[in-house]
N, C-alpha and C positions, 0 to 999 in steps of 0.2 A: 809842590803847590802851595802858595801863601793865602795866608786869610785872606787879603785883598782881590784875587782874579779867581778863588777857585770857583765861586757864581758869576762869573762876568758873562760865561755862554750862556747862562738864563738871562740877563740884563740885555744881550743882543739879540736874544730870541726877542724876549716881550716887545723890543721897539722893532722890529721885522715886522711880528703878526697888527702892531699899529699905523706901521707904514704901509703895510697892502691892505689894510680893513680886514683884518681876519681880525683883530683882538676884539675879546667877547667881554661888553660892560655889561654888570649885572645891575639893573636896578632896584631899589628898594621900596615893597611895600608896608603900608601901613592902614590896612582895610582888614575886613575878611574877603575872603574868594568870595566870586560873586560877575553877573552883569560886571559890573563897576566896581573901582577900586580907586583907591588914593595910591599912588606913586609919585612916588619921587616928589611928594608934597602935592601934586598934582588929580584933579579926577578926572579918571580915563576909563575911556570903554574898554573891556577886556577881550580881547580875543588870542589870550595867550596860555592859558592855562587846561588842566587836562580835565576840566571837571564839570564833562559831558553831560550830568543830567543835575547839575547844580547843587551836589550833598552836600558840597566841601563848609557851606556852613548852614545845614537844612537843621532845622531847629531839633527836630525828633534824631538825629545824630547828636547832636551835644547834649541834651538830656539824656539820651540813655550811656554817653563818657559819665556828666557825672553822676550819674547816679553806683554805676558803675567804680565810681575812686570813692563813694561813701563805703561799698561794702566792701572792696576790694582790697583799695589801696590806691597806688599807681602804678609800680614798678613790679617784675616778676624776682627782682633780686639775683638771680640766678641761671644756671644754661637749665633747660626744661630735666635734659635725663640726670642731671645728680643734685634736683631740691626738688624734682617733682614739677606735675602740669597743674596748673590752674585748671579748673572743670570750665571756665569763660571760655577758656584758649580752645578745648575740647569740642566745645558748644560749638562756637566756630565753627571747626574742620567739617564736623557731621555740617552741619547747615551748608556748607559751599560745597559738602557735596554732592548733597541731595540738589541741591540748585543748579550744579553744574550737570546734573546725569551720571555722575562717575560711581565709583566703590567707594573712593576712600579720598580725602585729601589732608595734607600736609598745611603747617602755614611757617612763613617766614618774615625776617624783620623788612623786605623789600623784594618788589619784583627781581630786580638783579642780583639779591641776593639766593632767589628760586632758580636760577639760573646757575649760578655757582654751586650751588647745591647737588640740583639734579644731573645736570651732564657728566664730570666728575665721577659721580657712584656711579653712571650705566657705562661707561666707554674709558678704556685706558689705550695706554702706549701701544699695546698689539692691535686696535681697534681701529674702523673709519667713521667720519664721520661726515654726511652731507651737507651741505650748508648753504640755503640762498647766500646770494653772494652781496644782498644789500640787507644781511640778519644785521638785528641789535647788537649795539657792541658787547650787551649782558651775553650774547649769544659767543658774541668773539671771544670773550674772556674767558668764561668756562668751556668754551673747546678747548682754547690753550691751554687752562689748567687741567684737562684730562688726560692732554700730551698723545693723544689719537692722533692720527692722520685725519686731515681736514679737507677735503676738496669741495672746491664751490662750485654751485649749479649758475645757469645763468636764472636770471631776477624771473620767477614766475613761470619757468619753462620745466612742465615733466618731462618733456622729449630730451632737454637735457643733461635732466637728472638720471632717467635711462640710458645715457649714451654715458658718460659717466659713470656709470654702474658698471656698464657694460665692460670700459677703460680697464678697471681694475678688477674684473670680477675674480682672477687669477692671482691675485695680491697676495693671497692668503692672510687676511685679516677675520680674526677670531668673530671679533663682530659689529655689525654695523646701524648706526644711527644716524635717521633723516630727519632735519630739523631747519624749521622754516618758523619765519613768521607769521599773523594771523595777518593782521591789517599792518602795513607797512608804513611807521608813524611817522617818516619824511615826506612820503609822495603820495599816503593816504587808498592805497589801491588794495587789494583784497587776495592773497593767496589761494592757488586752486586747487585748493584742500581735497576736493573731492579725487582731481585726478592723482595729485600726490599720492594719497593714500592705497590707491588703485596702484602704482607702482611699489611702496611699501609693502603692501599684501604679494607684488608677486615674487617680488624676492626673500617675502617674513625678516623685514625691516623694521627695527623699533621708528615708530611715529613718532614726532613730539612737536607740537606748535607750541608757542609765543602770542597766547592770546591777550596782552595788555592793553591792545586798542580796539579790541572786538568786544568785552563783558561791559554788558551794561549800553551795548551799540546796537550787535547783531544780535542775529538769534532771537526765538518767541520771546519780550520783556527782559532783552537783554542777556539773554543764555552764551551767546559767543557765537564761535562761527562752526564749531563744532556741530551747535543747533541748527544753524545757518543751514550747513550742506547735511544733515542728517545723518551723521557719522558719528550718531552714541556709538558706543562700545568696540570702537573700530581704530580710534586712537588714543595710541598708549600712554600721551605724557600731554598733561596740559597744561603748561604756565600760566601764571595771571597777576596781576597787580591788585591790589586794593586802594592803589593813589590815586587813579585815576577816575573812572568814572564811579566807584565805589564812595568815592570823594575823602578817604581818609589816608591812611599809610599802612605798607606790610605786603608782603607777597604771599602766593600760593600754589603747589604742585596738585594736580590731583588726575586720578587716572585707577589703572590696576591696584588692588588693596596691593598686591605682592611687592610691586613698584613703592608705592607709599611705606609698606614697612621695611621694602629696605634701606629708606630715604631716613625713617628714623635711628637706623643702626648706620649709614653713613654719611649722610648728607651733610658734610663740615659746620656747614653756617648752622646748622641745627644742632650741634654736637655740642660746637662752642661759644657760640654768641647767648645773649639772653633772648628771649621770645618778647614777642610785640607786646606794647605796653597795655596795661588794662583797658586805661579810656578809648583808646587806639581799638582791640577788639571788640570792645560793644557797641563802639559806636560802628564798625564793620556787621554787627550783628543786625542793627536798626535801617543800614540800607539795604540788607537782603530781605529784610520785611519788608521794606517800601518798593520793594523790587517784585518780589513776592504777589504783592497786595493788588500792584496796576501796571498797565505798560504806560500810563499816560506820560511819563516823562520823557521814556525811551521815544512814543510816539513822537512827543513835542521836537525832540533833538533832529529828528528825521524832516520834518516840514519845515525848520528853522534850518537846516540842510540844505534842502531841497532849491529852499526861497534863494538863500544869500548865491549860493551858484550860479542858480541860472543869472539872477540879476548882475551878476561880477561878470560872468560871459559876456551879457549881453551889451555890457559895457565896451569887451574887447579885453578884458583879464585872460591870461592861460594861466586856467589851473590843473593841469596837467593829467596825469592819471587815473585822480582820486576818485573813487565811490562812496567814500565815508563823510565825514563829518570834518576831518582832517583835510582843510582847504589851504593847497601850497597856493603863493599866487608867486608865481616861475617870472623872477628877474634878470637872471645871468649871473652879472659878476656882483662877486659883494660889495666891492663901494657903494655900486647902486642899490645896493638889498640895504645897506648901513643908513645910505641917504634919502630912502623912502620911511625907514621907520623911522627914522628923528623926524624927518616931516609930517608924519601921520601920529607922532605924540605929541606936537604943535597945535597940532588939530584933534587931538582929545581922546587920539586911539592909539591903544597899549597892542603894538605887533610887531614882535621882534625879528629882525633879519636872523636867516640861518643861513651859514655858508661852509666852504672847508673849517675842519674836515668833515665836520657831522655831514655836508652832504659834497660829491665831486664838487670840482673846479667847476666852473661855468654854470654852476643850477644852483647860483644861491637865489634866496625866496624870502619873502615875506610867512609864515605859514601863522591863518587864520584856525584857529581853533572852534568852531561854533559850541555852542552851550543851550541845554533847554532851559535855561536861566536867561535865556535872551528872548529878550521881548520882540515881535515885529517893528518898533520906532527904535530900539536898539541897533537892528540888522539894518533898518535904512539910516539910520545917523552915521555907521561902517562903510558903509557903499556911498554917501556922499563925500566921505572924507576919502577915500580910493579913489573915489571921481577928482575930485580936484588937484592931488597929489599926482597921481597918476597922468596926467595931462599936463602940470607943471613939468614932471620928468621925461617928458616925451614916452612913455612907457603904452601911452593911449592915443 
């Protein structure tokens, strides 16, 4: 192989995914998170970002970051088990998991990094493991890395997951883990947790949902979906993010104390990486106060929800599945998904086409984010730039 062709299969790939509209341009901003943002030099309405109840730059989060690098520092310098925990980081855990309901929780430097962590220490190579079949890639990754047998259920179906079960019950696999998503951050629809679990219990199934688009959504003031379906103490493993609607960065495992301590004796990314940065966890601290304190933002995200859908229906948009906040608006193919969001940045609104592979062929989308950052004259400034676009594309 010579210096000159050994990358040429990357250099034909990238103009492939440009020549069918799959290649993915990143735009740059230069704002804070918010309603509104400067891009790409430009001000545009946001409906692209995860930051559901508008923390990502709530004033009482970045006063208690710095306040937090006066005493602290910034950096933890080190992996937690050999320089020791920060009592910040500590403070934390107890706090999310008193918030969550659970024993005990864990934290990490990202949700996907909770993922690699936990699946990994519960499931090896003698092991199965169940798997919607439209889980997070964070889900994909750390089943592979636990080198389990993997089989997928179909999307939202217990009957399948039981029949499945049923497949292999003869396998003879040591042991088995069901793992599904909370709210499903493509199509925005709501896993049925309750009957899952119902199936979990009757085979004595470790649990474990992916709630990164439920905290801070579902559940009383944003508790998850756990709270949702009323399934304290019922499931075993609960991921979570802190980028998203928490508004900052870092992930979280929390569930069984036994499960948590034996996540700090093997959960890799915990072992070896260093722990989230100081400003990073207080300011994680200051949304679970405000979390704590009201639901009025949780409420807010729900009515500003409510609003933009029906009115995007009543337009003639399919938004497909969703129950959440997570508004797909269902294109087809991605040229057209490519050539609605350049049109609708024309017209002052930041909504990025998603297509293969993150979602099948034929269901690429627009996906609308809503935010309790979003005013009602924000949400119709949206709908009128969809109205017009959308009717330019024949899409309406």
């Amino acid at each position: 192989m010579t210096e000159s062709t050994k990358t040429q299969w990357i250099t034909e790939e990238l103009a492939n995914l440009k020549q069918t509209g799959l290649y993915t341009y990143i735009r740059t901003l230069s704002s804070p998170q918010g309603a509104w943002l400067i891009v790409d030099g430009q001000q545009v309405l946001n409906f692209c970002s995860n930051n559901y109840l508008g923390l990502a730059n709530h004033p009482r989060l970045a006063q208690a970051a710095q306040d937090a690098i006066a005493k602290y520092g910034i950096g933890p310098a080190a992996v937690r088990t050999i320089a020791g925990t920060m009592d910040i980081h500590l403070e934390l855990e107890r706090r999310l998991s008193t918030f969550k309901g659970v024993e005990a929780a864990i934290t990490f430097q990202s949700g996907f990094n909770a993922n690699l962590a936990a699946i990994p220490a519960l499931v090896g190579k003698q092991d199965v493991i169940y798997s919607d079949e439209l889980n997070h890639a964070s889900i994909i990754d750390g089943s592979r890395l636990s080198r389990a047998k993997i089989i997928r259920y179909a999307h939202c179906d217990p009957d399948d997951l039981r029949r499945q079960i049923e497949d292999n019950i003869d396998a003879g696999f040591r042991r088995a883990l069901i793992i599904s998503d909370g709210v499903f951050s493509m199509d925005g629809d709501v896993a049925p947790l309750d009957r899952i679990y119902e199936v979990a219990k009757e085979y004595d199934f470790l649990l474990m949902v992916d709630d990164a688009h439920g905290e801070g959504v579902l559940g009383k003031g944003g508790r998850g979906i756990v709270d949702h379906f009323d399934l304290h103490g019922k499931v075993d493993v609960e991921i979570g993010t802190l980028s998203k609607a928490f508004g900052v960065v870092g992930g979280v495992v929390a569930g069984n104390q036994c499960i948590i301590d034996w996540l700090r004796q093997r959960g890799r990314p915990f072992l070896f990486s260093s722990a989230m940065t100081v400003p990073d966890v207080a300011a994680c601290l200051a949304a679970v106060d405000l979390l704590e304190e009201s639901s009025e933002l949780v409420d807010r995200l729900w009515e500003n929800t409510d609003y933009f859908k029906r009115e995007m229906q009543s337009l003639g948009f399919d938004t497909g599945a969703s129950t959440t906040p997570i508004t797909p608006i269902m294109l087809g193919e991605a040229p057209l998904a490519q050539r609605f969001s350049r049109r609708l940045f024309k017209e002052g609104v930041f909504g990025m086409a998603i297509g293969f592979p993150t979602v099948p062929r034929g269901k690429a989308r627009i996906r609308v984010m809503i935010s309790a950052a979003h005013s009602r004259e924000d949400l119709n400034r949206g709908l009128k730039s969809f109205e017009k676009v959308g009717h330019e594309l024949g899409v309406i």
